[in-house]
C-alpha positions in Angstrom: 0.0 0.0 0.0 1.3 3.1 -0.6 2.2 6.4 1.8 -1.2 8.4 0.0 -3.5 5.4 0.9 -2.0 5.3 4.4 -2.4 9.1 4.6 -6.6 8.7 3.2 -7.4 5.8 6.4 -5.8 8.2 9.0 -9.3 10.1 9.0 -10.9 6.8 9.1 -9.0 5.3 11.9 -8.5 8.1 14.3 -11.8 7.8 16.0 -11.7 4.1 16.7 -8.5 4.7 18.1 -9.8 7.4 20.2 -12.6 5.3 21.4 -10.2 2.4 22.7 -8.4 5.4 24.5 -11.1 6.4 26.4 -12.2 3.0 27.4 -8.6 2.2 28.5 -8.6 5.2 30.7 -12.4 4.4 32.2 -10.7 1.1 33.0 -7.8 2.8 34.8 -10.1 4.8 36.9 -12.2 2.6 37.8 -9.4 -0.3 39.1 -8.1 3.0 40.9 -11.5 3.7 42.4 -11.6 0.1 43.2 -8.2 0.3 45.4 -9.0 3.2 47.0 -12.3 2.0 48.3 -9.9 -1.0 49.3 -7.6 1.3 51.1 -10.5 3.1 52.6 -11.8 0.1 54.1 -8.6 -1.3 55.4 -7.4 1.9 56.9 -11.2 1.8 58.5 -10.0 -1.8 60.2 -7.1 -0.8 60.8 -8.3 2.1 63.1 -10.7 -0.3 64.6 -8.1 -3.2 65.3 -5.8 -0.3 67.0 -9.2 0.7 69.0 -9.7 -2.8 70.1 -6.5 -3.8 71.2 -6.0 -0.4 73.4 -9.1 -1.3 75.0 -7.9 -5.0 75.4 -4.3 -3.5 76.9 -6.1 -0.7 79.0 -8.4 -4.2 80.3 -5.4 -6.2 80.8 -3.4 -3.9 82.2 -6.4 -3.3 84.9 -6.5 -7.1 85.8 -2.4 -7.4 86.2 -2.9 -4.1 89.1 -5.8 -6.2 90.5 -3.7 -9.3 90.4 -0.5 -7.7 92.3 -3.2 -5.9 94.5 -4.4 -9.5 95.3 -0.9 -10.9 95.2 0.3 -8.1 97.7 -2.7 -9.2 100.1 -2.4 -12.9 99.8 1.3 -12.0 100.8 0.5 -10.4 103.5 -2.0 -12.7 105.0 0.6 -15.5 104.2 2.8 -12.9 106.5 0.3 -12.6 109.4 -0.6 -16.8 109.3 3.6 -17.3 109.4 3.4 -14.9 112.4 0.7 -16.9 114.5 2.4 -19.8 113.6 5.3 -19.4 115.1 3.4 -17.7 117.9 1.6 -21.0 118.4 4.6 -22.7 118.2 6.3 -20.7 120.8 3.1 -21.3 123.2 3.0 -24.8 122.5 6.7 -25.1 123.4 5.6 -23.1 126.7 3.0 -25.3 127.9 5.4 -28.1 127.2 7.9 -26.5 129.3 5.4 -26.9 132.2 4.7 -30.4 132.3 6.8 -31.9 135.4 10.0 -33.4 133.3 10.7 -36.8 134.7 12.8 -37.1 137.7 16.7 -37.2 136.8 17.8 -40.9 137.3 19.3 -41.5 140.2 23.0 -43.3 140.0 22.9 -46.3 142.3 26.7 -47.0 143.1 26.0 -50.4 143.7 23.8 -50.9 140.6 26.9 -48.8 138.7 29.4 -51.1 139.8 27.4 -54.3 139.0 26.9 -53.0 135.0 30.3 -52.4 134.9 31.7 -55.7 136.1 29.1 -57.7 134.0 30.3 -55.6 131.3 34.3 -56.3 131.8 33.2 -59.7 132.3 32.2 -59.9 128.4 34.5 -57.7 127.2 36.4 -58.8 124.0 34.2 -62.3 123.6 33.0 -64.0 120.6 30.2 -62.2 119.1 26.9 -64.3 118.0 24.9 -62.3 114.9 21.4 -62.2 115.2 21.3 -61.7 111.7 22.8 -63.4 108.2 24.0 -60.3 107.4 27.4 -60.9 105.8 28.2 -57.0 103.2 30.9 -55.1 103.6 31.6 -51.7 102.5 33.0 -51.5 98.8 33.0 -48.2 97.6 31.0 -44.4 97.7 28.7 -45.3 94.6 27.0 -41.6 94.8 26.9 -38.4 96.9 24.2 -35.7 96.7 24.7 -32.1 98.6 21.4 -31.5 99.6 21.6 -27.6 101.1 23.2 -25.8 104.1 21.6 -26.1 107.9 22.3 -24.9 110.6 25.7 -24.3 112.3 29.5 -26.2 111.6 28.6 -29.3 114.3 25.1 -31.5 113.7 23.2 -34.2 112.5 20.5 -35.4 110.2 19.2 -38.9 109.7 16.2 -40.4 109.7 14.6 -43.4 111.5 16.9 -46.1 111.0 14.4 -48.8 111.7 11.0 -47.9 111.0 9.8 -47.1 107.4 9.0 -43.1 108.7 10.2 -40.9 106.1 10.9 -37.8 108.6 14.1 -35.7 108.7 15.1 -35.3 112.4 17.4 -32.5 112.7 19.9 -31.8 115.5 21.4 -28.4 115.3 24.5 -27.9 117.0 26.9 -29.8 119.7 24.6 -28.8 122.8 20.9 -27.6 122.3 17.4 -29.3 123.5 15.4 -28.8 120.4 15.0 -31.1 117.9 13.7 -29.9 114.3 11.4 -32.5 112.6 10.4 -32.0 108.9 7.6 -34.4 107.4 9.8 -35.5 103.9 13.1 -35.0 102.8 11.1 -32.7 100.3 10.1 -30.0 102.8 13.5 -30.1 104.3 15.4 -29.3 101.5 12.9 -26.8 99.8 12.7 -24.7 102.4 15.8 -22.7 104.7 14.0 -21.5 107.0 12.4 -24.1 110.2 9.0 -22.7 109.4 8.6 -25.9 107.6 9.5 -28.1 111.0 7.7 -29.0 114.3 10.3 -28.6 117.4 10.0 -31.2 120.0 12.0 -30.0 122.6 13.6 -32.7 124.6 13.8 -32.6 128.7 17.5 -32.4 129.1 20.2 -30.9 126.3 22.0 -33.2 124.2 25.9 -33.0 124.1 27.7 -34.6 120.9 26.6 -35.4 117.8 26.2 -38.9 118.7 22.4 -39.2 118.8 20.5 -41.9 117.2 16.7 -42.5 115.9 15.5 -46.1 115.7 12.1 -47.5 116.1 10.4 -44.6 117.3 12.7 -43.5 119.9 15.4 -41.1 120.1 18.7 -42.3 121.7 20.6 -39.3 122.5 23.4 -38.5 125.1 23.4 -36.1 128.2 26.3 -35.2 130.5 26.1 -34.8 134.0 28.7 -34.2 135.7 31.3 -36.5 134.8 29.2 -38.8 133.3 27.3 -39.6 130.5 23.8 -40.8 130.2 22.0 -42.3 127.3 18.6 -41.2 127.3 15.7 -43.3 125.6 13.2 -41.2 124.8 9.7 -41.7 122.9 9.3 -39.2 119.9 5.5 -40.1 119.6 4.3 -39.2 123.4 7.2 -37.1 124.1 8.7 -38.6 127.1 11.2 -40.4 128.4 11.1 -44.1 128.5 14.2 -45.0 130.1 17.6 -43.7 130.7 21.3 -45.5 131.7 24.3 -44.4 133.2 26.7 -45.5 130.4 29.1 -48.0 132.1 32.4 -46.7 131.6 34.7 -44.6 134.0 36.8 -41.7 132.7 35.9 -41.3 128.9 37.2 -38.8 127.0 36.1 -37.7 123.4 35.8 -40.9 121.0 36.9 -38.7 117.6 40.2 -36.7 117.8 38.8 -34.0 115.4 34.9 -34.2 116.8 35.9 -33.4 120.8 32.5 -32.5 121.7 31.1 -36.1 120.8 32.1 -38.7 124.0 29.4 -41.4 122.9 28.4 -42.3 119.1 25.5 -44.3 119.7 24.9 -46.3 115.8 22.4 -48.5 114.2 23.1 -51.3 111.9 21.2 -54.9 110.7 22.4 -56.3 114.3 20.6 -53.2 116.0 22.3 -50.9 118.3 25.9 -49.9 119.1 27.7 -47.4 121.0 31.4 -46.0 120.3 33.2 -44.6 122.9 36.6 -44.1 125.0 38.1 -44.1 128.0 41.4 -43.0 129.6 42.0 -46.7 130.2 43.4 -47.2 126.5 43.0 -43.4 125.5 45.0 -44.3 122.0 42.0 -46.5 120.6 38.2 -46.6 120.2 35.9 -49.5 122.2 32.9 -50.6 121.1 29.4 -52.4 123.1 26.7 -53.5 121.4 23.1 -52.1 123.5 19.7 -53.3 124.1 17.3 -50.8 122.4 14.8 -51.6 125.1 16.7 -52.1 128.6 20.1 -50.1 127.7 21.8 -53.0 129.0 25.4 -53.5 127.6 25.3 -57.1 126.6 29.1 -56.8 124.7 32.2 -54.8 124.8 35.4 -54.8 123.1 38.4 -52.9 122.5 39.5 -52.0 118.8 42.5 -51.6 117.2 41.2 -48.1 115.9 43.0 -45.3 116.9 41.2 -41.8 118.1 44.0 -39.5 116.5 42.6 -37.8 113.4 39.4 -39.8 113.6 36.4 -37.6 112.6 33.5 -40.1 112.6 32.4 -43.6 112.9 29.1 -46.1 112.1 28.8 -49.5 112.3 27.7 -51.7 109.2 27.1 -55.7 109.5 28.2 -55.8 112.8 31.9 -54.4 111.6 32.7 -51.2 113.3 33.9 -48.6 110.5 36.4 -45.2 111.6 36.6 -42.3 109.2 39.4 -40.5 109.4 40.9 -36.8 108.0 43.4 -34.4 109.1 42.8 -31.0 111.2 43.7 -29.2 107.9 40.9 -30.9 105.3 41.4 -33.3 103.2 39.6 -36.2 101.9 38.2 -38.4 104.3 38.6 -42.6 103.8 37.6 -45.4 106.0 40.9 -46.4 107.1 40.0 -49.3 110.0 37.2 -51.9 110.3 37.1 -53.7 112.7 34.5 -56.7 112.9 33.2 -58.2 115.7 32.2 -61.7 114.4 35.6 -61.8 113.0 34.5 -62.5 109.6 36.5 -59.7 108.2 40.1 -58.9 109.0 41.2 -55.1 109.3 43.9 -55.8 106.5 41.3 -57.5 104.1 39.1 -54.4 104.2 38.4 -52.0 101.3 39.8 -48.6 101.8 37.0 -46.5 101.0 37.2 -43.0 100.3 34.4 -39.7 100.7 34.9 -37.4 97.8 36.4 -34.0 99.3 33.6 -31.4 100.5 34.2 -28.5 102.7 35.8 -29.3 106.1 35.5 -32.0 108.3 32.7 -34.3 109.2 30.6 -33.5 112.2 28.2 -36.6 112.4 28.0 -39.8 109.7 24.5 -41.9 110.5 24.4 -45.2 108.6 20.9 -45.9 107.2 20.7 -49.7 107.2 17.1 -49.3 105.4 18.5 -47.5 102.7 22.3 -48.6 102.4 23.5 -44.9 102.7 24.9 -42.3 105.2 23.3 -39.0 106.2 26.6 -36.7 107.0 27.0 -33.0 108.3 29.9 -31.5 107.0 30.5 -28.0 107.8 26.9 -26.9 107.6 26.2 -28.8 104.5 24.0 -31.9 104.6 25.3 -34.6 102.5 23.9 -38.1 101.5 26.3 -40.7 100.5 25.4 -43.9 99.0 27.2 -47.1 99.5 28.3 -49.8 97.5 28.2 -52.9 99.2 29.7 -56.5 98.5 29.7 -59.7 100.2 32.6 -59.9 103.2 33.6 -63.1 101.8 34.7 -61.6 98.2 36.8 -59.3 99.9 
């Protein structure tokens, strides 16, 4: 086609072309209406989500100040109940105070002198088990530091006969008040003794040589210049019976525990007491007690030295002395010494603690539970033991 016919359909076309122009920009405008109306309405929601959630922060903001307001009160009624707690306690512990204590036991001389001979008479013989009990000690499988208690010098434990699972507490080397905690839960939870009932006891304890078994706290009182062991009932909260130990001149049983003449200790064969006396003031003697008279039905003397001894319990009938240095170091069962003779000292495992803090004021063999609740330094420690047959030794 040539340029003139192009030039005559320029008239023609321009109107079509102008048509599709307009339609085009009627299309534009209204896809721009469109979004604008779009905008519109989400600039409308938007102000109304931004309404709504002030409102929900201004409403939730309200319920956190009536939730501290409440927390603050609950706080302080918790406060005020605390407060009449202890206040109870402390009038409980007063009208405790005033029931007559039982009479102090008279020492009969002649009664004194008879225990003793019967007890020399025994000394040293053949022990017969009441039990098959035959382990040993093999090694510290486990330790677990449960908190800090108390002062330096104490002990924990729990019944080591009865299935009770209460944590008896014994703060100190001389006090009368004994802190009792339901579980081992609420004693280690909790620092403070709000948690504990106090049974105060009718004469001060001196040591850490106490003992729980069967319902009945064994626990040690000086007078004078002798020692008692007083048996005495945790469930009525008297005294069942008491004994003049039968042993002249004792001095402190652990060279680095001096405040600790008597270690009275449980094991499968039932109950033990460690002591010494000036008689052979190098070594440690043992006796094996009856929990229900007192009576000493055995004593012997060890070959376990005092010097740089801090503790002692009695496993299987064999008489186990920890020992550590005045500086600390890591403590280790260095002498056993078994009654039944099943066991010689130089076949026994060396067993050592892992190192803590300081020194151990108290070690209380569970026989239950085949581990030791120790007080070292204020911390309360539980060490589990791994045991073995005496034989395989």
């Amino acid at each position: 086609m040539g340029p003139w016919r192009c030039l005559l359909l320029l008239p023609l076309l321009a109107p079509a072309l102008r048509a599709q122009q307009q339609q085009f920009m009627e299309y534009v405008e209204r896809r721009l209406s469109l979004l604008e109306e779009r905008i519109s309405q989400w600039h409308d929601q938007s102000s109304r989500y931004s309404t709504e959630l002030r409102d929900f922060k201004n409403q939730v903001l309200g319920m956190l100040e009536a939730a501290e307001k409440e927390r603050e009160a609950m706080r302080a009624e918790a406060e005020s109940a605390a407060v009449r707690v202890d206040r109870l306690e402390r009038e409980v512990d007063y009208l405790e105070t005033q029931n007559p204590a039982p009479p102090c036991v008279e020492v009969d001389e002649t009664l004194m002198d008879k225990q003793v001979a019967t007890a020399k008479q025994r000394k040293n013989e053949k022990y017969t088990k009441l039990t098959d009990c035959s382990d040993t000690i093999a090694s510290v499988r486990a330790m677990k530091i449960l908190k800090r208690f108390g002062s330096a010098s104490g002990l924990w434990t729990k019944d080591a006969a009865g299935s009770s699972e209460k944590i008896y507490v014994f703060d100190g080397t001389a006090n009368d008040t004994v802190y009792v905690f339901p579980r081992m839960r609420e004693f280690t939870l909790f620092s403070a003794t709000r948690k504990a009932a106090r049974i105060k006891l009718p004469y001060p304890w001196v040591g850490t040589g106490h003992l729980v078994y069967d319902g009945h706290l064994y626990y040690i009182r000086q007078q004078g210049l002798s020692f008692q062991v007083i048996k005495f009932n945790l469930a009525n909260k008297t005294v069942v019976d008491s004994s003049v130990f039968p042993a002249e001149e004792q001095i402190p049983v652990f060279g680095l525990s001096p405040s600790t003449y008597i270690e009275v200790s449980a094991d499968e064969e039932g109950l033990w007491a460690i002591y010494a006396t000036k008689e052979d003031e190098k070594n440690m003697c043992l006796a094996k007690l009856d929990p229900a008279s007192l009576d000493i039905e055995q004593m012997w003397d060890t070959p376990c030295p005092r010097e740089n001894a801090e503790g002692a319990f009695v496993v299987c009938g064999a008489l186990h002395v920890v020992y550590n240095t005045r500086l600390p170091s890591r403590a280790r069962v260095q002498c056993v010494f078994d009654v039944s003779g099943t066991l010689a000292p130089e076949d026994a495992s060396l067993v050592y603690f892992p190192k803590r803090y300081g020194s151990h004021a108290s070690l209380k063999y569970s026989p239950r539970e085949r581990q030791i609740y120790a007080w070292d330094d204020g911390y309360q420690i539980i060490y589990r033991m791994e045991m073995k047959k005496k034989l395989e030794v």
